[in-house]
N, C-alpha and C positions, 0 to 999 in steps of 0.2 A: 685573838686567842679566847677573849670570853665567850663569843658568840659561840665559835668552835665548840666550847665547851659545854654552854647551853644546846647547843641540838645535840650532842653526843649524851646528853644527860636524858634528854627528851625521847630519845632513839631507844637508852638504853629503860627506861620508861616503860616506853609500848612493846619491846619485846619482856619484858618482867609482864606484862598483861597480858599477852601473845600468851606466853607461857603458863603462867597463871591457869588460862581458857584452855589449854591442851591439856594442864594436867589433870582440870576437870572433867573434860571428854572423856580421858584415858581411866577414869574412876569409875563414871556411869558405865564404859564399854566393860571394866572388869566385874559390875556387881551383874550385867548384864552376863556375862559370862556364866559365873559361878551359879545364876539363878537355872542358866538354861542348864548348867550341868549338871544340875541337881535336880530339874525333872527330866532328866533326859533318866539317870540314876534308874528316878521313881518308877518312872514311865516302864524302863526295863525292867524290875523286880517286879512289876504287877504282869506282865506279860509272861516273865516265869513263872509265877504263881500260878494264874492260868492254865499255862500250858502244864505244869501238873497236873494240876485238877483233873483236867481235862485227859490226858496219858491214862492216869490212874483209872479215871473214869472208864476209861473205855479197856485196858486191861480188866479189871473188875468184869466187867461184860462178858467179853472173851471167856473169864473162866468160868462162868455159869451156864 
């Protein structure tokens, strides 16, 4: 029964570090996330910006 006991303690152990390791993964993969979602954001407001500019631009033309 002790041995029993000892690899069940041992077991339960390396999945506590198993786990541990995932839910460090799962942390990088979220800051990893939010970053890309916030230049994905940026990325898209500078292309509407842009793209006014550029609209404007060329209506302005138009009317001269």
């Amino acid at each position: 029964m002790t041995e029993m006991n000892r690899k069940l303690e041992e077991e339960r152990q390396m999945l506590l570090m198993q786990l541990q390791t995932l839910m460090n993964q799962l942390q990088e993969l979220l800051t990893e996330l939010i970053s890309s979602k916030d230049t994905y954001a940026n990325d898209q407001k500078i292309y509407l910006s842009v793209a006014t500019v550029i609209i404007t631009n060329d209506n302005n033309k138009k009317q001269c």
